[in-house]
One Martini backbone bead per residue (centre of mass of N, CA, C, O) as a GRO file, in nm:
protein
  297
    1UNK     BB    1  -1.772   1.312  -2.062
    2UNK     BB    2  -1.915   1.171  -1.813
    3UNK     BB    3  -2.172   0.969  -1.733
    4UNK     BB    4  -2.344   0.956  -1.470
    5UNK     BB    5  -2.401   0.657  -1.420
    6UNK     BB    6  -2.058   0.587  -1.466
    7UNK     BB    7  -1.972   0.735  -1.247
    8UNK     BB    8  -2.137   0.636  -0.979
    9UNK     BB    9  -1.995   0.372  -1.035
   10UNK     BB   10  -1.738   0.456  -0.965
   11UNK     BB   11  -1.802   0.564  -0.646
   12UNK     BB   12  -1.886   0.254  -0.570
   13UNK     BB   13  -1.668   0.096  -0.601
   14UNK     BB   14  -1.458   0.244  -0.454
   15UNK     BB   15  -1.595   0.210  -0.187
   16UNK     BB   16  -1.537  -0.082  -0.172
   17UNK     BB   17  -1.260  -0.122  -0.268
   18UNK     BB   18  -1.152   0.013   0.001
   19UNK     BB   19  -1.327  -0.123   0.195
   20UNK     BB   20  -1.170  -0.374   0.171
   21UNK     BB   21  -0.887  -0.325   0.185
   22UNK     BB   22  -0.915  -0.227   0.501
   23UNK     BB   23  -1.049  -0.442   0.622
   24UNK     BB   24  -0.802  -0.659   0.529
   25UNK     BB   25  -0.627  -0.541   0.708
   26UNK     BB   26  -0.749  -0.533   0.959
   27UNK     BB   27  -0.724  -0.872   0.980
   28UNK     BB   28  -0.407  -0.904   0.953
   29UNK     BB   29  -0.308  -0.720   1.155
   30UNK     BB   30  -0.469  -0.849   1.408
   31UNK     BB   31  -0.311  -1.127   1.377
   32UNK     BB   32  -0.009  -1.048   1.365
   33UNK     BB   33  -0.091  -0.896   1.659
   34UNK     BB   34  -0.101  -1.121   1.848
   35UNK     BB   35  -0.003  -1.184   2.124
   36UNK     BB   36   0.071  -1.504   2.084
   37UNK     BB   37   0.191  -1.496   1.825
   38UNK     BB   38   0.397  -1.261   1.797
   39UNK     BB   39   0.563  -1.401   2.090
   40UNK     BB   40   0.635  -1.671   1.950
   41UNK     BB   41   0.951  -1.881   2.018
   42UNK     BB   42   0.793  -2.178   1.985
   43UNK     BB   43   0.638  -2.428   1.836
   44UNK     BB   44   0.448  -2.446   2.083
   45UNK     BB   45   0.380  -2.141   2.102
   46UNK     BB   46   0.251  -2.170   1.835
   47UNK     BB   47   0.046  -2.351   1.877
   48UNK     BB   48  -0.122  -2.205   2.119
   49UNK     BB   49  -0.179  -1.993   1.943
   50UNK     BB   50  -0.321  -2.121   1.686
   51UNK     BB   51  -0.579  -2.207   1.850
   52UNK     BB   52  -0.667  -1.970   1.995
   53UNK     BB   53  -0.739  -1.831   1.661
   54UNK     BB   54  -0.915  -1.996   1.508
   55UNK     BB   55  -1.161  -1.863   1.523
   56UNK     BB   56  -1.057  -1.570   1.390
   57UNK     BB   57  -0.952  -1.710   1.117
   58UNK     BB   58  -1.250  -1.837   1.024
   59UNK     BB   59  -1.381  -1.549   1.034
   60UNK     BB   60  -1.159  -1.386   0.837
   61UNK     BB   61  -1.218  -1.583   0.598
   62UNK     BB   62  -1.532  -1.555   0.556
   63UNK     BB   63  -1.494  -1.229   0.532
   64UNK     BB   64  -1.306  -1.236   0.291
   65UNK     BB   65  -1.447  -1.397   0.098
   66UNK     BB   66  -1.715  -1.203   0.078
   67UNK     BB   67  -1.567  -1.033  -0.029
   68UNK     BB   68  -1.458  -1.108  -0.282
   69UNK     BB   69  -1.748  -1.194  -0.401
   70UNK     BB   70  -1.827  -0.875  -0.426
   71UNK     BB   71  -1.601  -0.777  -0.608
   72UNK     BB   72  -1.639  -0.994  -0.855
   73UNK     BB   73  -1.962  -0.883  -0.878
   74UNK     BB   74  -1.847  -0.666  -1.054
   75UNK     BB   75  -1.882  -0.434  -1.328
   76UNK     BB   76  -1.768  -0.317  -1.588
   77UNK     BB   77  -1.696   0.014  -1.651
   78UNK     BB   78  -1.488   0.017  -1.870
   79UNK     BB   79  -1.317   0.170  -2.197
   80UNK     BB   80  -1.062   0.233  -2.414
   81UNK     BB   81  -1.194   0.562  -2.419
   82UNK     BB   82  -1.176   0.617  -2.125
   83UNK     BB   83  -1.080   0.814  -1.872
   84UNK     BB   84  -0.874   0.674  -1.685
   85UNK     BB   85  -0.992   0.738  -1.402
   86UNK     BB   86  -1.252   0.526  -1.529
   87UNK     BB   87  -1.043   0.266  -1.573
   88UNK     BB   88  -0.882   0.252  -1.305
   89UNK     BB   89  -1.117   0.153  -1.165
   90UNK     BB   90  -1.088  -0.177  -1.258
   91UNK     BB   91  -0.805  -0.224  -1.157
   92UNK     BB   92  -0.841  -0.201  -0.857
   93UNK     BB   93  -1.039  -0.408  -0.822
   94UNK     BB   94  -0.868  -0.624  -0.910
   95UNK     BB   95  -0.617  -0.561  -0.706
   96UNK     BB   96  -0.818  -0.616  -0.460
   97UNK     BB   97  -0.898  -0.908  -0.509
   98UNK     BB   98  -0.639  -1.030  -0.510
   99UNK     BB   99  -0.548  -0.970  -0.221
  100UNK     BB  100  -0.776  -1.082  -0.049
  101UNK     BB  101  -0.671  -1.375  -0.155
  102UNK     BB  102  -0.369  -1.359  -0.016
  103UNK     BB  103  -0.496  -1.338   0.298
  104UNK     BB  104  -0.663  -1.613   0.254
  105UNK     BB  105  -0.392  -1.759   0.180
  106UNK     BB  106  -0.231  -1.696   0.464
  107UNK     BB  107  -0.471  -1.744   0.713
  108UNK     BB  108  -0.427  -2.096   0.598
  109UNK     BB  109  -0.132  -2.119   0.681
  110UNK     BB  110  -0.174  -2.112   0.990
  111UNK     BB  111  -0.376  -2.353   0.978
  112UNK     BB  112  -0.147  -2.543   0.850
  113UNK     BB  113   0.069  -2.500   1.100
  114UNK     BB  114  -0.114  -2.597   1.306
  115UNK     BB  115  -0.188  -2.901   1.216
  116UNK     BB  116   0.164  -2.978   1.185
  117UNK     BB  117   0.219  -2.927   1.465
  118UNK     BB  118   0.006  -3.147   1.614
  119UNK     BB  119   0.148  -3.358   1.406
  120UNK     BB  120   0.484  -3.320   1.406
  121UNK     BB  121   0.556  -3.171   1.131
  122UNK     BB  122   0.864  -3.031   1.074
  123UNK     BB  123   0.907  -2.978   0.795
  124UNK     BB  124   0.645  -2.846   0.697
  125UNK     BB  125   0.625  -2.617   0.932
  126UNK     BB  126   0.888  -2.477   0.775
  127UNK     BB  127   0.767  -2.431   0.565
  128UNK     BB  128   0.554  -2.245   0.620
  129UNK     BB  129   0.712  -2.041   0.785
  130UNK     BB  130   0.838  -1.911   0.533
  131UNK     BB  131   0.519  -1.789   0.443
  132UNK     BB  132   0.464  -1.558   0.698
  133UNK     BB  133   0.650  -1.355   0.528
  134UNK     BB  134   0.383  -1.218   0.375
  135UNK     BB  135   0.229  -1.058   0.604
  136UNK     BB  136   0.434  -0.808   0.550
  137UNK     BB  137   0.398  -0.759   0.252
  138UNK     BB  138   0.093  -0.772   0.295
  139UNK     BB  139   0.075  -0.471   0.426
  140UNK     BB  140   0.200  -0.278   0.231
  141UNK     BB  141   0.055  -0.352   0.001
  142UNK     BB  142  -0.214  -0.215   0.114
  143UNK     BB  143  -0.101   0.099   0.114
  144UNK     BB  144  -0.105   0.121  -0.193
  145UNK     BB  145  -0.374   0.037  -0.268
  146UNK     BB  146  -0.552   0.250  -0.074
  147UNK     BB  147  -0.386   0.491  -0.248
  148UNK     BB  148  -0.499   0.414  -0.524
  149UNK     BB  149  -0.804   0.460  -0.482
  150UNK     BB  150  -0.773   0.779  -0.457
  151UNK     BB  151  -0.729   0.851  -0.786
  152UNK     BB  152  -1.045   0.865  -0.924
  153UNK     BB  153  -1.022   1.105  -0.725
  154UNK     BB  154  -0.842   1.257  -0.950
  155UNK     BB  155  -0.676   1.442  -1.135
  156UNK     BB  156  -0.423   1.311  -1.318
  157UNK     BB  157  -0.269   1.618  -1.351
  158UNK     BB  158  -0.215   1.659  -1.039
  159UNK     BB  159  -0.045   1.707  -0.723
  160UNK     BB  160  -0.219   1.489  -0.601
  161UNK     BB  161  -0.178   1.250  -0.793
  162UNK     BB  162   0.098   1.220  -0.734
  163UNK     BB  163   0.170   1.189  -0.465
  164UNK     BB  164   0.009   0.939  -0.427
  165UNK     BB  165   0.154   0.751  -0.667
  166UNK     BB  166   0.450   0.777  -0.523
  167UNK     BB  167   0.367   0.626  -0.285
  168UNK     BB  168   0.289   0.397  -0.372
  169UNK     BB  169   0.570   0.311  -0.479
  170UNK     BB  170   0.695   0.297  -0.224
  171UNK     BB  171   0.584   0.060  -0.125
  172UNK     BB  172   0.658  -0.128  -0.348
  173UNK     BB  173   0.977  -0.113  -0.283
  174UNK     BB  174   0.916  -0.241   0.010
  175UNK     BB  175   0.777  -0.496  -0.061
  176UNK     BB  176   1.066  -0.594  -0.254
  177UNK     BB  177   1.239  -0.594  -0.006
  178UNK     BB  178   1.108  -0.809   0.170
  179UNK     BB  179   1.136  -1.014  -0.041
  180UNK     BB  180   1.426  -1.021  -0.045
  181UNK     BB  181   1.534  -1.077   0.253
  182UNK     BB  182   1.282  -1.304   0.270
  183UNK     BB  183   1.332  -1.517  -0.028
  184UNK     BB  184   1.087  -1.543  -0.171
  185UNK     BB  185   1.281  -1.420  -0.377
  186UNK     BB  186   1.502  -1.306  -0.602
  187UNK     BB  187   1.681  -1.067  -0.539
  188UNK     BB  188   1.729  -0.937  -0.825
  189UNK     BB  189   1.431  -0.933  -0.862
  190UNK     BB  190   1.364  -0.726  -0.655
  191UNK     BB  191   1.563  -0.515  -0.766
  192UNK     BB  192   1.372  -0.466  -1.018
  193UNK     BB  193   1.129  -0.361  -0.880
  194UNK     BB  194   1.274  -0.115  -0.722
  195UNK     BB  195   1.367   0.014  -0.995
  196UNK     BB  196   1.069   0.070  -1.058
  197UNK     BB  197   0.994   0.240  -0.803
  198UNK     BB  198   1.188   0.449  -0.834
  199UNK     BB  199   1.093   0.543  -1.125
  200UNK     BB  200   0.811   0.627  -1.071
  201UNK     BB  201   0.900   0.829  -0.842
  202UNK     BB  202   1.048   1.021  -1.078
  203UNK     BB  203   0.810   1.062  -1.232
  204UNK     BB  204   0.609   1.183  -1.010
  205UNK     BB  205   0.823   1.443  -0.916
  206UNK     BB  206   0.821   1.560  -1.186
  207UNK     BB  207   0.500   1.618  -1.241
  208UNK     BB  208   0.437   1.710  -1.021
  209UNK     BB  209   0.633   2.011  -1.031
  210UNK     BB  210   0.454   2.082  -1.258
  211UNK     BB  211   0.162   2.072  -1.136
  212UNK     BB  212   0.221   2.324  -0.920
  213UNK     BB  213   0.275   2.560  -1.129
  214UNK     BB  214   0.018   2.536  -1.258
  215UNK     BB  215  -0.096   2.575  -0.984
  216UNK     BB  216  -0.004   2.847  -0.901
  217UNK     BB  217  -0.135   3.035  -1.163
  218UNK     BB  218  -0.429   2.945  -1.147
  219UNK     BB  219  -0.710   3.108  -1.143
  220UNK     BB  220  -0.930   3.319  -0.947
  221UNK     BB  221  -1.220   3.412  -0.828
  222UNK     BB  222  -1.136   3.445  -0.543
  223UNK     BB  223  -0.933   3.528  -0.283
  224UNK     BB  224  -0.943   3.269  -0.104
  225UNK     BB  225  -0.839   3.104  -0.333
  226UNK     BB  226  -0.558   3.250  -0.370
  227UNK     BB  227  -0.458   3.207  -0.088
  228UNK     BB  228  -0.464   2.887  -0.086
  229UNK     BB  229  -0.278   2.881  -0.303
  230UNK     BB  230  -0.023   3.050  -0.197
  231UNK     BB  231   0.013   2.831   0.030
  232UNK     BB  232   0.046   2.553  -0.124
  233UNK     BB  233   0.279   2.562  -0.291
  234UNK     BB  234   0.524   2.547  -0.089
  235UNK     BB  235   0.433   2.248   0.039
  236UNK     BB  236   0.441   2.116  -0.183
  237UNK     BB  237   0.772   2.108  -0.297
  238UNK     BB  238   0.836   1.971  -0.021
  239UNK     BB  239   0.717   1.711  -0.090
  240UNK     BB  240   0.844   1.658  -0.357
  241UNK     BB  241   1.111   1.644  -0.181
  242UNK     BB  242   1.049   1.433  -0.007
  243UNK     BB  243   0.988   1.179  -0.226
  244UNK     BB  244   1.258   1.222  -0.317
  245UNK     BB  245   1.395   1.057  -0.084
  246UNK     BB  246   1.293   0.782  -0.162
  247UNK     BB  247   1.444   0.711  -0.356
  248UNK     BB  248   1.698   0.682  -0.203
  249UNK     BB  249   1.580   0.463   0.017
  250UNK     BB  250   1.589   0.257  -0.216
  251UNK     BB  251   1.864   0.237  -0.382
  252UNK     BB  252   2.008   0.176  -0.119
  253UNK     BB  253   1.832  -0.066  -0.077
  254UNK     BB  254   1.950  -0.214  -0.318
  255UNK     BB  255   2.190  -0.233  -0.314
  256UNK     BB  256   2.247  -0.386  -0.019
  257UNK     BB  257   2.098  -0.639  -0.122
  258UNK     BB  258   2.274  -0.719  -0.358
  259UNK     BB  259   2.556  -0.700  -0.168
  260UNK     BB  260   2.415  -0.884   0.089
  261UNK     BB  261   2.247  -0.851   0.337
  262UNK     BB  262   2.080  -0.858   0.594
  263UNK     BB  263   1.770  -0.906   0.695
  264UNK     BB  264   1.819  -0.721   0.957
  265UNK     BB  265   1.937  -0.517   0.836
  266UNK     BB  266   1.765  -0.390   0.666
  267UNK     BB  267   1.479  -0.376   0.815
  268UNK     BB  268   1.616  -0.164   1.029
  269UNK     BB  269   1.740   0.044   0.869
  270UNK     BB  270   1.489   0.081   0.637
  271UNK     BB  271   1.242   0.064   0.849
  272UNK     BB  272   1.362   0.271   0.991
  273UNK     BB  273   1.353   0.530   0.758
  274UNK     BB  274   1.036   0.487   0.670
  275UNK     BB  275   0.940   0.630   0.908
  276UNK     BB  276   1.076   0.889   0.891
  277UNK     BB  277   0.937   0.948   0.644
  278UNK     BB  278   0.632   0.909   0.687
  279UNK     BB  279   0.654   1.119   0.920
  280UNK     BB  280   0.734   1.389   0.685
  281UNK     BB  281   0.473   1.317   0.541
  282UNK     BB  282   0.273   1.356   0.771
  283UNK     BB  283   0.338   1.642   0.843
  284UNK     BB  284   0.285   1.776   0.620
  285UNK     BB  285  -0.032   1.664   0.557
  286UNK     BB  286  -0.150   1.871   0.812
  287UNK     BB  287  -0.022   2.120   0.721
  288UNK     BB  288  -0.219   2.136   0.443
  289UNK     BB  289  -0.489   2.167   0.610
  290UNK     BB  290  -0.434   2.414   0.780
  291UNK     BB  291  -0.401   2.613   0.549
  292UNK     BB  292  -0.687   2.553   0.434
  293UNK     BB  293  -0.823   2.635   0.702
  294UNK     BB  294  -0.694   2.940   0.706
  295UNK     BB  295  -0.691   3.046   0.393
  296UNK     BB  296  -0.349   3.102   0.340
  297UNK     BB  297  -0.234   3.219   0.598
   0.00000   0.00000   0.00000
């Protein structure tokens, strides 16, 4: 058993963590789809995008460093023999804090290309502008990270447990696609990732149609709760069937990279590819929620 006080801290952590990753990419978002930046065709263009950016800016960088800042200042709580769920939780908040430090020091980059460009630096400007692709990588990034914020409520024998570290993993292999396409890292690199990332979703999909099974036979005091069993157990096989696609998207998609594909081919193939998992997997877990509301009828 966790110890009361050590719970609720473990739950306090979890919602500021959980809270800082949402915030932190919604400011991420916010600036990369900023209508005069995301339109800019050229140097000219870019740099009065980001003059007029500026103000903006400025003000998600202080609240990035304060939310850094706070997150920095939490304690650890768990020790190597606590259960892993709250064991968990410092690691999270550990990768939210890396996070936030990566998306500050990305807004850091617009600002120091806006510098370069009124300055005619292009050489410079140049270099910068190839860091810019980071903004896409850690946008999937924080998806991944948001994901994994919600294992440490759940038992993680549990098929709700594997369902989101499986996506969280099909995340990462997306986020390793795009530093491979964008050249950030060497194909190989990413290539290795991507097969990391393959590994974890079928080592979840694995897991979970065991926990499943598990959870279908499950006993029951009420006879609601065994309708609800008994109707989520079939919607359950059906998302890991579909999350099984994801391994072969990935696959897929690495293949391509190490054959050498182009960055747009990659990015459009298999980013319309990933829209479409995301699609058919978010419309299970509405189907999931109506079964719950129903009461398993």
């Amino acid at each position: 058993m966790v110890p009361q006080a050590q719970g609720d801290m473990a739950l306090d952590h979890m919602r500021q963590a959980t809270s800082a990753a949402e915030r932190v990419t919604a400011i991420l978002i916010q600036t990369v789809n900023d209508p005069g930046y995301s339109s800019a065709r050229d140097a000219e263009q870019l740099s009065v995008a980001i003059a007029a950016l500026r103000p903006k800016l400025a003000a998600g960088r202080n609240e990035i460093q304060q939310i850094s800042a706070e997150l920095a200042a939490l304690p650890t709580i768990s020790s190597p023999s606590d259960p892993p769920e709250i064991r968990m939780v410092d690691q999270i908040v550990t990768d939210i804090s890396a996070f936030t430090l990566r998306i500050d020091g990305f807004l850091e980059v617009i600002e120091d290309l806006g510098d370069a460009l009124l300055a005619n630096d292009m050489a410079r400007g140049q270099q910068l502008a190839m860091s810019l692709m980071k903004g896409s990588v850690a946008v999937v990034e924080g998806q991944s990270l948001m994901l994994r914020a919600r294992l440490p409520m759940m038992p993680s024998d549990s098929s709700g447990f594997a369902q989101v570290s499986t996506l969280a993993c099909f995340y990462d292999g997306f986020a390793a696609l795009q530093e491979g396409a964008f050249d950030l890292v060497k194909r190989t690199e990413a290539g290795a990732a991507m097969a990391a990332a393959s590994a974890c979703m079928t080592e979840g999909v694995a897991s979970g149609r065991l926990a499943v099974e598990r959870e279908a036979v499950a006993p029951m005091t009420e006879p609601v709760l065994a309708q609800i069993r008994d109707g989520l157990a079939p919607q359950h096989r059906i998302m890991f069937t579909t999350l099984e696609s994801g391994v072969s998207i990935l696959d897929e998609a690495r293949a391509s990279l190490l054959a050498g594909a182009s960055t747009e081919s990659l990015l459009v193939t298999y980013g319309d590819r990933t829209t479409a998992f995301e699609q058919r997997f978010q419309l299970l877990v509405s189907q999931e929620v109506e079964i719950v509301a129903r009461q398993g009828r």
